[in-house]
N, CA, C, O and CB atoms as a CASP TS submission, in Angstrom:
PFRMAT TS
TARGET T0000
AUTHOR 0000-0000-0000
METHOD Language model
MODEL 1
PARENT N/A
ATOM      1  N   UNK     1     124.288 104.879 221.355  1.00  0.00           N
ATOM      2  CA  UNK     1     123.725 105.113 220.041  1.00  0.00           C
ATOM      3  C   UNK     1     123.214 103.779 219.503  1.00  0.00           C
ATOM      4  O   UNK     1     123.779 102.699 219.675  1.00  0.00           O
ATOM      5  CB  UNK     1     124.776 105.753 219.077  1.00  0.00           C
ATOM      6  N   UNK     2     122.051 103.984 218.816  1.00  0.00           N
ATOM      7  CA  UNK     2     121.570 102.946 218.128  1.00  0.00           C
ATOM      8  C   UNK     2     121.443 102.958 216.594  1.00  0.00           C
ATOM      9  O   UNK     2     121.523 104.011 215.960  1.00  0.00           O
ATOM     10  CB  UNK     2     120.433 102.730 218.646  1.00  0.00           C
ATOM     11  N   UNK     3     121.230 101.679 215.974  1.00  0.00           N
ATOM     12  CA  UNK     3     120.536 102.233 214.623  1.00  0.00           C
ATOM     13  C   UNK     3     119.556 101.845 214.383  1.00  0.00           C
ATOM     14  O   UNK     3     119.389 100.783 214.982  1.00  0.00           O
ATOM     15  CB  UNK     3     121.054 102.084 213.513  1.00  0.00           C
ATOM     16  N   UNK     4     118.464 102.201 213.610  1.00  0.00           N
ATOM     17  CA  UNK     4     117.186 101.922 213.006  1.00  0.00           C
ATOM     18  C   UNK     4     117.295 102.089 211.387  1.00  0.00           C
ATOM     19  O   UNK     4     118.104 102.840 210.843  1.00  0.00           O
ATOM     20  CB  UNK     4     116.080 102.917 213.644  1.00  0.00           C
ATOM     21  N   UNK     5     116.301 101.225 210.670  1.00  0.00           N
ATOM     22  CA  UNK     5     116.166 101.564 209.134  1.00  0.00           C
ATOM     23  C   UNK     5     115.145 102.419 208.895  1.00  0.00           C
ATOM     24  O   UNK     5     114.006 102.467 209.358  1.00  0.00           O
ATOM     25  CB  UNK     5     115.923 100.400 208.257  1.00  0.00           C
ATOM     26  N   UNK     6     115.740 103.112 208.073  1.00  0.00           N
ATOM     27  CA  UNK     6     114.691 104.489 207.615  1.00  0.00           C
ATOM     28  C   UNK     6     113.754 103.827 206.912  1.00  0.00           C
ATOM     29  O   UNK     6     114.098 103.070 206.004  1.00  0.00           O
ATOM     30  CB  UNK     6     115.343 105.808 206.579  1.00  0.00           C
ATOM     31  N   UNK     7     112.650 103.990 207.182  1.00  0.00           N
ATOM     32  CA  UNK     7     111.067 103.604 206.344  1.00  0.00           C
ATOM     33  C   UNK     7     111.136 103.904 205.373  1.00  0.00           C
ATOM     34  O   UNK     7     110.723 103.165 204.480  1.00  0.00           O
ATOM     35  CB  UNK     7     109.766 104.152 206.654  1.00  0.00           C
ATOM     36  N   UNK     8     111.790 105.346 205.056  1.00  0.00           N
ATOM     37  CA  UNK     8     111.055 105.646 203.521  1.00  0.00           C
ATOM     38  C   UNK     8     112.149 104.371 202.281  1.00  0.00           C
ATOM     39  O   UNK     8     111.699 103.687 201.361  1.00  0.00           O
ATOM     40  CB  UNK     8     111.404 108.017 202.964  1.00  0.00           C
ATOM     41  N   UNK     9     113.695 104.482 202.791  1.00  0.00           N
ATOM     42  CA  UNK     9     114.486 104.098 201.734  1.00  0.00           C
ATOM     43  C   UNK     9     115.184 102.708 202.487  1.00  0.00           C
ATOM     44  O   UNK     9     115.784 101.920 201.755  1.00  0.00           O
ATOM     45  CB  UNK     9     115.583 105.409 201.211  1.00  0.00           C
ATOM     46  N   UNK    10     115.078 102.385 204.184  1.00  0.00           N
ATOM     47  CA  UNK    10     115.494 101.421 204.405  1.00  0.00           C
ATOM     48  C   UNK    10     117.121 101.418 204.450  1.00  0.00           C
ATOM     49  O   UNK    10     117.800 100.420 204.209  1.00  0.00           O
ATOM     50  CB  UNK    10     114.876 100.675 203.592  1.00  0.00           C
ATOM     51  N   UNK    11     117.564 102.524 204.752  1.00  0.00           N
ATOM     52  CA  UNK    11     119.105 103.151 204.961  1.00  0.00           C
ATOM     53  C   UNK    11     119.657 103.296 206.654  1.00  0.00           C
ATOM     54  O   UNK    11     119.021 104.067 207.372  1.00  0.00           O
ATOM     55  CB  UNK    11     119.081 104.881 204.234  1.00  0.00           C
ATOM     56  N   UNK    12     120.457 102.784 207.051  1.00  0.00           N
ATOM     57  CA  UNK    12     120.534 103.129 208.444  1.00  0.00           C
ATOM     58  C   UNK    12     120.257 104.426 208.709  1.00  0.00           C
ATOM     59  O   UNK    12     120.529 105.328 207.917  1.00  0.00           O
ATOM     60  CB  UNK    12     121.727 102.861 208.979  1.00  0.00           C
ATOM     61  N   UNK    13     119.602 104.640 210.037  1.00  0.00           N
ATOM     62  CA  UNK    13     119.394 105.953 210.585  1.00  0.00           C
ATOM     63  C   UNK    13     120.024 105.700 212.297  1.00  0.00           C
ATOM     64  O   UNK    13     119.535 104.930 213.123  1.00  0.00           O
ATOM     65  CB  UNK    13     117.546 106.428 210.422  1.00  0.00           C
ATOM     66  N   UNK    14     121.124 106.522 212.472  1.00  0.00           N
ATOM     67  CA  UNK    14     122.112 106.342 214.256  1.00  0.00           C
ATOM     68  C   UNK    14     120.803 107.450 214.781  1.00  0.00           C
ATOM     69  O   UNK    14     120.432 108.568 214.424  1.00  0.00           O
ATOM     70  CB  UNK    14     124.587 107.305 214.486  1.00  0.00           C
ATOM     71  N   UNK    15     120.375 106.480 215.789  1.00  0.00           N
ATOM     72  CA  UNK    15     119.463 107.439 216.975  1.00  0.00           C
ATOM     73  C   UNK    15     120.671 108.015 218.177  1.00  0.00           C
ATOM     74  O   UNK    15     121.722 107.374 218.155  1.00  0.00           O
ATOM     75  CB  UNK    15     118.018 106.199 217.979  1.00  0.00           C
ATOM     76  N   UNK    16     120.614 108.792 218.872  1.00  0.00           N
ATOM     77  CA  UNK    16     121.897 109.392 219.508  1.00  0.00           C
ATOM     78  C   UNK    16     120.787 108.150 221.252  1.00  0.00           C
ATOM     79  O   UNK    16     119.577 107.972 221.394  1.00  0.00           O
ATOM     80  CB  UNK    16     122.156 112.120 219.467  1.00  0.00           C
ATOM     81  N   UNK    17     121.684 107.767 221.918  1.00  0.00           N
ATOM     82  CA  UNK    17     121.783 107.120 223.041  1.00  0.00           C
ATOM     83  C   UNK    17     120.670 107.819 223.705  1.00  0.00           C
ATOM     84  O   UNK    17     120.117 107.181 224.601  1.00  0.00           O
ATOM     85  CB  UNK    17     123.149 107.142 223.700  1.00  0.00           C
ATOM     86  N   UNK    18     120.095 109.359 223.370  1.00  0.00           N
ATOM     87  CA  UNK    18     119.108 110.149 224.339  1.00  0.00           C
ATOM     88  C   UNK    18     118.023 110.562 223.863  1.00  0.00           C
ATOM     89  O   UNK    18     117.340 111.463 224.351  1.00  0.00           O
ATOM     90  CB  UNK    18     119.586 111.260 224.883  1.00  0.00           C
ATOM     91  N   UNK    19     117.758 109.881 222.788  1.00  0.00           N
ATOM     92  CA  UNK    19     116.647 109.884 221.914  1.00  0.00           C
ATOM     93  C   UNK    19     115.286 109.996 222.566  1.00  0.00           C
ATOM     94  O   UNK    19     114.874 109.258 223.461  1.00  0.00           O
ATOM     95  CB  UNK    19     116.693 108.710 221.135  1.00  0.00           C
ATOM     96  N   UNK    20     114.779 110.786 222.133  1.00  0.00           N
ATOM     97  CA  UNK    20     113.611 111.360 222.937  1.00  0.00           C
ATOM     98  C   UNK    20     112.071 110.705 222.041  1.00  0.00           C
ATOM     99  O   UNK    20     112.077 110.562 220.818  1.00  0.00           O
ATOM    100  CB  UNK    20     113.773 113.370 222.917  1.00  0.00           C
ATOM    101  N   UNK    21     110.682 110.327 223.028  1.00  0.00           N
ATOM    102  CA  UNK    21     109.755 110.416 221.807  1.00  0.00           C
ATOM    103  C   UNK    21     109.200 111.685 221.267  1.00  0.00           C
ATOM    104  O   UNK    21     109.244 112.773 221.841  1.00  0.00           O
ATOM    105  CB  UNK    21     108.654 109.677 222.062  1.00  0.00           C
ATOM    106  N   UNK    22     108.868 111.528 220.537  1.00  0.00           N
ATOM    107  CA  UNK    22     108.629 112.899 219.702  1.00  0.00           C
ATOM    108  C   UNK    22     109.438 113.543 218.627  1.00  0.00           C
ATOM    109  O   UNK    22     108.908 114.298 217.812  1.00  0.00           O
ATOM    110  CB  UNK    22     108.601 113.873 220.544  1.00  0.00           C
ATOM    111  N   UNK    23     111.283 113.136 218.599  1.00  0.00           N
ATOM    112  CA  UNK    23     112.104 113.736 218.345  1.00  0.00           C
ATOM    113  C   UNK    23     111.907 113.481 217.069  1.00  0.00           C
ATOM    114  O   UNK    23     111.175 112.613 216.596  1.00  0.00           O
ATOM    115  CB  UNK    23     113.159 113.575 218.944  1.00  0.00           C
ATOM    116  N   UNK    24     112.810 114.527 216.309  1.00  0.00           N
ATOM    117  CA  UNK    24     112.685 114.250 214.443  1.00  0.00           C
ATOM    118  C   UNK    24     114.156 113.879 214.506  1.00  0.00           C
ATOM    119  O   UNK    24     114.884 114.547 215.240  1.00  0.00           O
ATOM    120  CB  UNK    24     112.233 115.890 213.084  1.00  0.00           C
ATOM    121  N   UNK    25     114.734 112.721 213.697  1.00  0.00           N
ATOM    122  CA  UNK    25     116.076 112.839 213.014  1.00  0.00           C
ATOM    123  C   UNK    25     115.819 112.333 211.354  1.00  0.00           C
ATOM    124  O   UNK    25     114.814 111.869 210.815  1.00  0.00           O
ATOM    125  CB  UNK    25     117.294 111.779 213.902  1.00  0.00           C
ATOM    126  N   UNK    26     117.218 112.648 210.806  1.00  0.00           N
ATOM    127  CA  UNK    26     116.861 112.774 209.592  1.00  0.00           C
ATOM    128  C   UNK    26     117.143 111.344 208.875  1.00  0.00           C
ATOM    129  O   UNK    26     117.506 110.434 209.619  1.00  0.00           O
ATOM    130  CB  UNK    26     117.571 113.968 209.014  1.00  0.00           C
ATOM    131  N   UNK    27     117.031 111.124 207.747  1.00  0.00           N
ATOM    132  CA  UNK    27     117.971 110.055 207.562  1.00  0.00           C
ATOM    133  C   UNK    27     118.977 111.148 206.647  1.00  0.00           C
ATOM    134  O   UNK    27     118.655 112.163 206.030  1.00  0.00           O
ATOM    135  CB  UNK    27     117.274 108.464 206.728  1.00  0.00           C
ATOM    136  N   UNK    28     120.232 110.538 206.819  1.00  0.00           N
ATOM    137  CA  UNK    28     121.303 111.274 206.066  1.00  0.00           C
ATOM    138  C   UNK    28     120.831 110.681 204.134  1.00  0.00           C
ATOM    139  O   UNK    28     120.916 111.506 203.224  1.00  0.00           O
ATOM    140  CB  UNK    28     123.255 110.599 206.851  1.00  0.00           C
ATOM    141  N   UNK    29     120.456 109.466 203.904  1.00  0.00           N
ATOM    142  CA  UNK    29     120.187 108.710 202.707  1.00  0.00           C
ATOM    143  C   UNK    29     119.466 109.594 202.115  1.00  0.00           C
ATOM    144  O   UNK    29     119.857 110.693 201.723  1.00  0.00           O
ATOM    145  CB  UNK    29     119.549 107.393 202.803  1.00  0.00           C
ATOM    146  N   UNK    30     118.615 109.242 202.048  1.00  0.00           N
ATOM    147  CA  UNK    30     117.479 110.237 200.837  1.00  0.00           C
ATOM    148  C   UNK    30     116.798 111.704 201.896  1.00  0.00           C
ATOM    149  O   UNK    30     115.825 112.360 201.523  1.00  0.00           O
ATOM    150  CB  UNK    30     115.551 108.828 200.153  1.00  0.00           C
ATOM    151  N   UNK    31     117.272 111.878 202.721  1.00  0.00           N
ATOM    152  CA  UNK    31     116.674 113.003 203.294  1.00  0.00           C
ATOM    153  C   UNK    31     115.596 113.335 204.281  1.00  0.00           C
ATOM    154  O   UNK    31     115.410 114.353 204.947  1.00  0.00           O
ATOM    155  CB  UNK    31     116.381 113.480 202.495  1.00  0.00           C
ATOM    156  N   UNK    32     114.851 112.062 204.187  1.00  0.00           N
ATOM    157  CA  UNK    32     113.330 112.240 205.110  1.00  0.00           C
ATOM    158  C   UNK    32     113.745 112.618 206.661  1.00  0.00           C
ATOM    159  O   UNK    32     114.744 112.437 207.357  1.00  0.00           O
ATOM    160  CB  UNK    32     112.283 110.539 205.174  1.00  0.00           C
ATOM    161  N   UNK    33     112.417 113.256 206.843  1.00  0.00           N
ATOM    162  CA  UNK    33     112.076 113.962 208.747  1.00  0.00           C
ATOM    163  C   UNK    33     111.780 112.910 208.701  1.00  0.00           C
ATOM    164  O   UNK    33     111.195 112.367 207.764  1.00  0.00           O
ATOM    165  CB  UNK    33     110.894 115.269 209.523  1.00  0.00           C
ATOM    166  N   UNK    34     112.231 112.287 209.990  1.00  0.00           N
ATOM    167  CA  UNK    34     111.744 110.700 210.760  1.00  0.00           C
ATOM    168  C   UNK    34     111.255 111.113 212.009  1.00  0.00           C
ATOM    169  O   UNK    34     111.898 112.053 212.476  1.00  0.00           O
ATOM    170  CB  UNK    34     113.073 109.441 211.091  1.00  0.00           C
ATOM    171  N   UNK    35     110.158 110.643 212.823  1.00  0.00           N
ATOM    172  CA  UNK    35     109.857 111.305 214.172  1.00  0.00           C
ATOM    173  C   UNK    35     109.958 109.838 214.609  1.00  0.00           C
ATOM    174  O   UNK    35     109.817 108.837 213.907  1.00  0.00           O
ATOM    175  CB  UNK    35     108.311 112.317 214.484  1.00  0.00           C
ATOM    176  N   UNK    36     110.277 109.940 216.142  1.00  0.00           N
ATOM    177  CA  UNK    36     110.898 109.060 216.616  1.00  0.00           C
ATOM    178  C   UNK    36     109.068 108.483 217.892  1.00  0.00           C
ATOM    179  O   UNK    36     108.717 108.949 218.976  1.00  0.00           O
ATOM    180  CB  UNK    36     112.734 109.840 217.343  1.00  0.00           C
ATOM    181  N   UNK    37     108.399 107.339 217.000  1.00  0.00           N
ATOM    182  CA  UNK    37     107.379 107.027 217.615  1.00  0.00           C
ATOM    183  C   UNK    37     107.002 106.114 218.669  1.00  0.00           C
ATOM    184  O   UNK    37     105.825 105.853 218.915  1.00  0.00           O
ATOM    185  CB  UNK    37     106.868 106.851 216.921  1.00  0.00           C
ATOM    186  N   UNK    38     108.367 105.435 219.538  1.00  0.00           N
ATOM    187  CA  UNK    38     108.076 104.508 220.067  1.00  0.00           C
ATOM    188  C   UNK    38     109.922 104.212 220.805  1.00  0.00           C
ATOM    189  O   UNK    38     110.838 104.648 220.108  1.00  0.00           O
ATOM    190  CB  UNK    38     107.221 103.448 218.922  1.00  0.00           C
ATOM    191  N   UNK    39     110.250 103.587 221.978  1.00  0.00           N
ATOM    192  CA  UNK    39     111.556 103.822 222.594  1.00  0.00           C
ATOM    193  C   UNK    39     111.179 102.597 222.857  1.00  0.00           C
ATOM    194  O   UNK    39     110.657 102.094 221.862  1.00  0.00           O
ATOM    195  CB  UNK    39     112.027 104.953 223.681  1.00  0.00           C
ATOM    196  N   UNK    40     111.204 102.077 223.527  1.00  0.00           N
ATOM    197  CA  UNK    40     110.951 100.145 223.549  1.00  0.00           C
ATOM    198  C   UNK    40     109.977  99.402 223.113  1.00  0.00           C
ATOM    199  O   UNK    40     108.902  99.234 223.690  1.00  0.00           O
ATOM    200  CB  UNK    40     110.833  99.526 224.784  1.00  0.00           C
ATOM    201  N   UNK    41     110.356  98.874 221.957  1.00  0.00           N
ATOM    202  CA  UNK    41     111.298  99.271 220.971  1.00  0.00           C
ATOM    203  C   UNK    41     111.200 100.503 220.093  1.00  0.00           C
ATOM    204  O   UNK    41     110.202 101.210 219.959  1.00  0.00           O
ATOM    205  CB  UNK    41     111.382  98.292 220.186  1.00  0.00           C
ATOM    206  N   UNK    42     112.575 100.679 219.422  1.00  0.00           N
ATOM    207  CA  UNK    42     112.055 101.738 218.899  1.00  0.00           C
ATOM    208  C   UNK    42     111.756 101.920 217.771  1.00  0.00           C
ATOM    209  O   UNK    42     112.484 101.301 216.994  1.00  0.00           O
ATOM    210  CB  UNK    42     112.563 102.491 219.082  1.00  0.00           C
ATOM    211  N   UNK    43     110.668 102.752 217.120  1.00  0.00           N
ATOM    212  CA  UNK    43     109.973 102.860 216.005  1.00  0.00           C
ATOM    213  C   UNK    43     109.844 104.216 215.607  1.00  0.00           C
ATOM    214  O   UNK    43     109.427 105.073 216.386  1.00  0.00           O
ATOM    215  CB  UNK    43     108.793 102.266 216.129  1.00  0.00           C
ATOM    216  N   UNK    44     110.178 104.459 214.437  1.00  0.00           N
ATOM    217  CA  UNK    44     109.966 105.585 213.609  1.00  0.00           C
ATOM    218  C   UNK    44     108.866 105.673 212.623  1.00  0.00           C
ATOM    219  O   UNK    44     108.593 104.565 212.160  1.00  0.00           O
ATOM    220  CB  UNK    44     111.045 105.766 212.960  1.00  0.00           C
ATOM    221  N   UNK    45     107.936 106.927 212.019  1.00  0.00           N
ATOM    222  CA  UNK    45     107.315 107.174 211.235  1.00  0.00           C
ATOM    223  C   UNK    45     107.921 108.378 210.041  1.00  0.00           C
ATOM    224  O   UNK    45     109.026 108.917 210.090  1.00  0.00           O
ATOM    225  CB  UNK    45     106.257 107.374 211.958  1.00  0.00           C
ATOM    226  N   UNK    46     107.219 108.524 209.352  1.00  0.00           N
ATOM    227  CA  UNK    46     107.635 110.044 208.864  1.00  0.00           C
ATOM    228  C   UNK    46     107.019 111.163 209.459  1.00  0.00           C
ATOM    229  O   UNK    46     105.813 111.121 209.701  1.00  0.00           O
ATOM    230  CB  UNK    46     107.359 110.272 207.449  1.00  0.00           C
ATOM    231  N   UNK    47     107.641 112.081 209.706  1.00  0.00           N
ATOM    232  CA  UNK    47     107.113 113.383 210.138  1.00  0.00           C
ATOM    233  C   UNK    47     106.383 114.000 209.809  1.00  0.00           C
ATOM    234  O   UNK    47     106.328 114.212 208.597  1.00  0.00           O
ATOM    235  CB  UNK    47     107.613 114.073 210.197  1.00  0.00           C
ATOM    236  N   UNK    48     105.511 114.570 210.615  1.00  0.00           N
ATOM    237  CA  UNK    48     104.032 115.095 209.561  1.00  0.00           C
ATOM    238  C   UNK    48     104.766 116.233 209.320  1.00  0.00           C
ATOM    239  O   UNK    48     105.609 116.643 210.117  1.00  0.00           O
ATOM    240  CB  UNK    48     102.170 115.436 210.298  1.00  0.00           C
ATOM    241  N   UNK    49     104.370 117.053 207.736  1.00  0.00           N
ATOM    242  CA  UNK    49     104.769 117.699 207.294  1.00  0.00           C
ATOM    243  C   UNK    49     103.928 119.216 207.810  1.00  0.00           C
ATOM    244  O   UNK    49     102.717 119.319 207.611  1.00  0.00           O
ATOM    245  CB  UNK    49     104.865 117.148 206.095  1.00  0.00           C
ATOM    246  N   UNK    50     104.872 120.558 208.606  1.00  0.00           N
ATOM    247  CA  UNK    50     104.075 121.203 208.943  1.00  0.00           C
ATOM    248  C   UNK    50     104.129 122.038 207.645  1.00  0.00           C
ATOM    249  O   UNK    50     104.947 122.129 206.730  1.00  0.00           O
ATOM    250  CB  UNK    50     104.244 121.711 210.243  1.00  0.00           C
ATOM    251  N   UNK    51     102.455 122.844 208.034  1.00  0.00           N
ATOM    252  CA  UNK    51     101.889 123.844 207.450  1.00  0.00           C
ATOM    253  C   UNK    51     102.123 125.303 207.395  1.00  0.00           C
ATOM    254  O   UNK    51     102.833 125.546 208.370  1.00  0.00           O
ATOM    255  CB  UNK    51     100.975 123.720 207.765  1.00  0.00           C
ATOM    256  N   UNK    52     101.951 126.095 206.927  1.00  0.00           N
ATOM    257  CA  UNK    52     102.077 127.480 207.433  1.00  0.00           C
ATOM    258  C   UNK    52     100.621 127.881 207.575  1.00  0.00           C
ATOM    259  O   UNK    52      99.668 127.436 206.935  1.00  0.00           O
ATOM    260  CB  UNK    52     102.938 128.489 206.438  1.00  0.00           C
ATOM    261  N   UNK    53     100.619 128.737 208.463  1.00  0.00           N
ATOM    262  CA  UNK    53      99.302 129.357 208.541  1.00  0.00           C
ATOM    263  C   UNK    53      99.012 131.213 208.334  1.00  0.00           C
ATOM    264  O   UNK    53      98.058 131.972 208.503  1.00  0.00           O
ATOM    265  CB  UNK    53      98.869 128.876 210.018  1.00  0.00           C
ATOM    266  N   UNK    54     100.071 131.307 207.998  1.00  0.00           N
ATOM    267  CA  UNK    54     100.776 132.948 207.262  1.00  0.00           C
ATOM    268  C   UNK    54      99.503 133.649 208.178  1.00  0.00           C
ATOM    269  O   UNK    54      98.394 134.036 207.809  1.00  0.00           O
ATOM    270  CB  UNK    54     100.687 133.331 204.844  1.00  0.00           C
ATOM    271  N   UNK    55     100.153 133.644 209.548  1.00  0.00           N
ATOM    272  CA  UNK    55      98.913 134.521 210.619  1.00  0.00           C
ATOM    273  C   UNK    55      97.549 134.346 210.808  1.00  0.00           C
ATOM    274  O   UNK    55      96.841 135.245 211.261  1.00  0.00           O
ATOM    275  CB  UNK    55      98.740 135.826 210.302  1.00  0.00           C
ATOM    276  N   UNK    56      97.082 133.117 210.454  1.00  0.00           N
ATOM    277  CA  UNK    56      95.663 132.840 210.147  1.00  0.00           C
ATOM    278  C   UNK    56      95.585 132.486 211.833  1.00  0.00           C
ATOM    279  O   UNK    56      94.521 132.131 212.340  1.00  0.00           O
ATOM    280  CB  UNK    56      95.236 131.465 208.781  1.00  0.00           C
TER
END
């Protein structure tokens, strides 16, 4: 396990040891989807926020 600081609030965020790219974790602090953008090293963004498309 690692840790990273959450972008939005700068709060630790524990990546689990099998951290995948692509993956979302949260920060437990203020709440944000973090997607996990980069593994050496590693780098997080915020998660794009999905849409609904109510069957379109």
């Amino acid at each position: 396990m690692t840790d990273e600081a959450c972008i939005v609030c700068d709060a630790t965020v524990a990546l689990p040891a099998d951290v995948e790219l692509g993956e979302i974790v949260d920060c437990l602090t203020c709440g944000s989807e973090l997607e996990v953008t980069g593994i050496d090293p590693y780098a997080l963004e915020e998660a794009p926020e999905l849409e609904e498309d109510w069957g379109e």
